[in-house]
N, C-alpha and C positions, 0 to 999 in steps of 0.2 A: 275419618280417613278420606283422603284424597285419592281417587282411583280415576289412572289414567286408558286405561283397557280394562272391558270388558268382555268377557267369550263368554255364550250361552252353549253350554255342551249337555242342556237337558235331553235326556232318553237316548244320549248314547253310552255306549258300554265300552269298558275297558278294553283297549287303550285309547281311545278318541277322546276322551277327557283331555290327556297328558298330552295328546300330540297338538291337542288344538292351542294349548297352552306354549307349549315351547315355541310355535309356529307366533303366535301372537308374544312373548315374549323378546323372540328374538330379532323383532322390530320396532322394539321399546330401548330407552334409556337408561343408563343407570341408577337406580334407585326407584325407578318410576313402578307405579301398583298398579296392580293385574289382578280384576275381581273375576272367578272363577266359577258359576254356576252350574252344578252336575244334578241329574239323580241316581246314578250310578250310584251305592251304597258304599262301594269297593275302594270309590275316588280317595277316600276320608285318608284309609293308608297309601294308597296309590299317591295322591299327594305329600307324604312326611315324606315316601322313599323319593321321589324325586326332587323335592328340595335338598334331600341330602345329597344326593347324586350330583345335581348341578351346581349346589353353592347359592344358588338364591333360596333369600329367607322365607321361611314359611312364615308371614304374619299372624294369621286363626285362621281358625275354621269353625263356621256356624253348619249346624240341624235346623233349619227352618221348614217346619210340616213338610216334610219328603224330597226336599232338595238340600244338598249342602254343598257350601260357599266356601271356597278358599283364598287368602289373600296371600300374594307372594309379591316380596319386592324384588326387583330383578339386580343380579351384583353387576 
């Protein structure tokens, strides 16, 4: 995967995950990927609900030893 933004949002807690993301989102292209690093635990669903919400795709989500990554392509 090609990922054109990156946001490290380790050790914050819900909702700075989501805002860092939309904030950094919605100075992107469409189509363009947005790699999302949290340790928030919470992000995992915090992220499905907000790709529903917005319309941008939720690409995966990895558990890498205590942090998880989400990829969203933006619509």
């Amino acid at each position: 995967m090609e990922v054109q933004v990156e946001v490290d949002a380790r050790g914050l807690n819900c909702p700075l995950p989501i805002l860092k993301a939309k904030k950094a989102l919605a100075d992107m292209g469409s189509g363009e990927l947005l790699k999302v690093v949290a340790t928030d635990a919470g992000s995992m669903r915090d992220f499905q609900a907000f790709a529903r919400q917005t319309g941008n795709e939720l690409i995966e989500q990895i558990t890498e030893g205590g942090e998880f990554i989400h990829y969203l392509r933006r619509r």
